[in-house]
C-alpha positions in Angstrom: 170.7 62.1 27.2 169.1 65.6 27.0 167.0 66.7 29.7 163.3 65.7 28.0 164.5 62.2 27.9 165.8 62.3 31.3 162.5 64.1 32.9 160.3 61.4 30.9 162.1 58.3 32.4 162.3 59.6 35.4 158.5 60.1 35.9 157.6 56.6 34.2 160.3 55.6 37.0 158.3 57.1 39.8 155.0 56.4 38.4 155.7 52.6 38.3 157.8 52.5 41.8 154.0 54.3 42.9 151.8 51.1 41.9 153.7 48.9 43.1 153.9 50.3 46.4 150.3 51.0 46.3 149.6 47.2 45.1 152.0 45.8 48.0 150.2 48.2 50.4 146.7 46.1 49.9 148.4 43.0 50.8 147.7 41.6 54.2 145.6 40.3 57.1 142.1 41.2 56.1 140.6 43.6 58.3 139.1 42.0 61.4 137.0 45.4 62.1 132.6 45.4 60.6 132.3 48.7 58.4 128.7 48.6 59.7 127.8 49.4 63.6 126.4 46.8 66.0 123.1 48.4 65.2 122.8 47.9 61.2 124.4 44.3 62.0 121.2 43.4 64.5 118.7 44.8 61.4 116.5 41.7 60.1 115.4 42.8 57.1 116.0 41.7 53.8 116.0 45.4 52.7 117.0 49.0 54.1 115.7 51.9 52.1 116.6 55.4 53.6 114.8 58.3 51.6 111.6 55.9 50.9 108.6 57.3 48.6 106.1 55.4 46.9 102.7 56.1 46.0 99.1 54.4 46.7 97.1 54.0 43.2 93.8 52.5 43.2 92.8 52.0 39.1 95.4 54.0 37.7 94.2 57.3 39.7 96.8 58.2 42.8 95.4 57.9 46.1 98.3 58.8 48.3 101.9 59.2 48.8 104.3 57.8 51.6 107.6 58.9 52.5 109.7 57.8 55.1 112.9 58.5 56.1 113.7 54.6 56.8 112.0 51.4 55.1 112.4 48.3 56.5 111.2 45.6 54.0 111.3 41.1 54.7 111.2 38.9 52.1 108.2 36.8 54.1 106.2 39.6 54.4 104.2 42.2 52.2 104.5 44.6 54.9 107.0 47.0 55.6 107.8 49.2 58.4 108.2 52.6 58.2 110.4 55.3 60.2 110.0 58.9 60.4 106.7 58.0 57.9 104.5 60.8 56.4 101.5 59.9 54.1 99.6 62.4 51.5 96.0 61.3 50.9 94.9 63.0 47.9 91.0 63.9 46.9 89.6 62.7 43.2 91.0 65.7 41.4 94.4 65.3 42.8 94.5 68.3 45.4 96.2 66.9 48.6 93.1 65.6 51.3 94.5 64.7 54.2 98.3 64.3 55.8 99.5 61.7 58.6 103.2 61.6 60.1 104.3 60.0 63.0 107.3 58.6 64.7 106.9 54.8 63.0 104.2 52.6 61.3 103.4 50.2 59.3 102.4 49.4 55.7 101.2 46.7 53.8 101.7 46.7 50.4 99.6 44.1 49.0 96.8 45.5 50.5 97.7 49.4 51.4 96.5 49.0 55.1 98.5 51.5 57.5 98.8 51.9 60.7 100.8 54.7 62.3 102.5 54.9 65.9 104.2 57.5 67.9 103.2 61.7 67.7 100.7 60.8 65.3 99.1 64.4 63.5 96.2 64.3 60.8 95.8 67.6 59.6 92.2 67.4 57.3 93.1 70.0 54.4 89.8 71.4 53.7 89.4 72.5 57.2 92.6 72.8 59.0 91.0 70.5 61.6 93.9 68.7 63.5 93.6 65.1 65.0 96.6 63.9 67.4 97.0 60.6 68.4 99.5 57.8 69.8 98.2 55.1 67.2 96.3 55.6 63.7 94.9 53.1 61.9 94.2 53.5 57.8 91.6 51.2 55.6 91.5 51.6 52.2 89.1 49.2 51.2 86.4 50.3 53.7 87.7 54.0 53.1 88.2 54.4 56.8 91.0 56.0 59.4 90.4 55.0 62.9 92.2 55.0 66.7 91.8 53.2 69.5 94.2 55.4 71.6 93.5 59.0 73.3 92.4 61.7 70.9 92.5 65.4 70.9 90.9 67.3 67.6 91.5 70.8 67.2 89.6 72.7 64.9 90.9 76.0 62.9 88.9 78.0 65.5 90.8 76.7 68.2 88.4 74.5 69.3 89.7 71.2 71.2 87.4 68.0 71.7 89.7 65.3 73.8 88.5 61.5 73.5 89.4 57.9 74.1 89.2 57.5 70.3 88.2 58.2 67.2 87.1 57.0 63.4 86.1 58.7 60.1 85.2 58.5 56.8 88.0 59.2 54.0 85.7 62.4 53.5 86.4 64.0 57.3 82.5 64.4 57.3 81.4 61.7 59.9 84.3 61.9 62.2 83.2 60.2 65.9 85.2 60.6 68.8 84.6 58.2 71.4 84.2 59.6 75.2 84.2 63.3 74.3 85.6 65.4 77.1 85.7 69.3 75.9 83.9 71.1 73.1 82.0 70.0 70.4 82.4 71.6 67.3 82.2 72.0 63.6 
C-alpha cells in the first residue's frame, strides 16, 4: 500500500468515526432549559417585530412613517403597540412635517389612530417649534394631534408656553394650549 492510499483511508476513516460521534452526541434527554427568558415567555402577542417600519398612505400619497424598535401585534386586534416608536408626518409634496417619539404608544392600523406615551417630543419642521408631553394623541380622519396631559411648547426663539394641554391642526397653524402659564408666542 503506498502512502496516497494509506493517507486517503485513513482520512475517510476519521471523517466517518467524526459523524458518528457527532450523530451519537445529539442523542439524549431533551434539554429541560427555555432558549427564551421568563420575559419573552410572559409576551401575549401573536407577533414580535423588532426593527418595525411601516408607512401611513392615504390614496396612494404617503402620509407618514413609523418606526419602532419593538412591535407587538394580537391576532384579535388591529392595533398594535409600539416600543421605542417614532412617527414622520410628511406635508403634500413629501418634505417631512412633523416628528413624534416617545417611550411607547399605540397604533391602529385599520384606522391609523395613534396615541403616544412616555417623553413624548413633537418637533413642527417649518418652525422648529417643540411640543413635550407625557401623552399624545394623533387623528387622521379629523387631521388632528391633541393631549390631555401637561404641555410645554418651545419655540425656535426660546420661547416656552407651559399648559395643562394642548391640540392642533395637522398644519401647526391653530395650535391651543389649554391653561397657559408663561409666554405666548409665535
Amino acid at each position: 500500500m503506498n502512502l496516497r492510499m494509506f493517507l486517503e483511508t485513513w482520512v475517510t476513516r476519521r471523517t466517518y468515526a467524526l459523524v458518528v460521534v457527532m450523530c451519537l452526541g445529539g442523542c439524549g434527554e431533551p434539554a429541560t432549559t427555555t432558549v427564551a427568558s421568563s420575559d419573552l415567555q410572559e409576551i401575549d402577542a401573536d407577533n414580535v417585530i423588532f426593527g418595525m417600519v411601516s408607512y401611513i398612505t392615504a390614496n396612494g400619497i404617503r402620509k407618514g412613517y413609523i418606526q419602532a424598535d419593538t412591535a407587538y401585534l394580537f391576532m384579535d386586534s388591529a392595533k398594535a403597540e409600539l416600543h421605542q416608536m417614532r412617527i414622520l408626518f410628511y406635508n403634500e409634496d413629501g418634505s417631512p412635517r412633523a416628528t413624534v417619539t416617545g417611550t411607547s404608544g399605540e397604533w391602529d392600523q385599520t384606522t391609523d389612530r395613534m396615541t403616544a406615551w412616555g417623553d413624548v417630543l413633537l418637533v413642527v419642521h417649518s418652525d422648529q417649534r417643540r411640543i413635550e408631553t407625557g401623552e399624545l394623541n394623533y387623528d387622521p380622519e379629523n387631521e388632528r394631534i391633541w393631549s390631555d396631559s401637561s404641555t410645554v411648547q418651545t419655540m425656535a426663539d426660546g420661547t416656552i408656553t407651559r399648559g395643562s394641554a394642548f391640540e392642533t391642526d395637522m398644519e401647526f397653524r391653530n395650535v391651543r394650549i389649554a391653561s397657559i402659564r408663561g409666554a405666548i408666542g409665535r
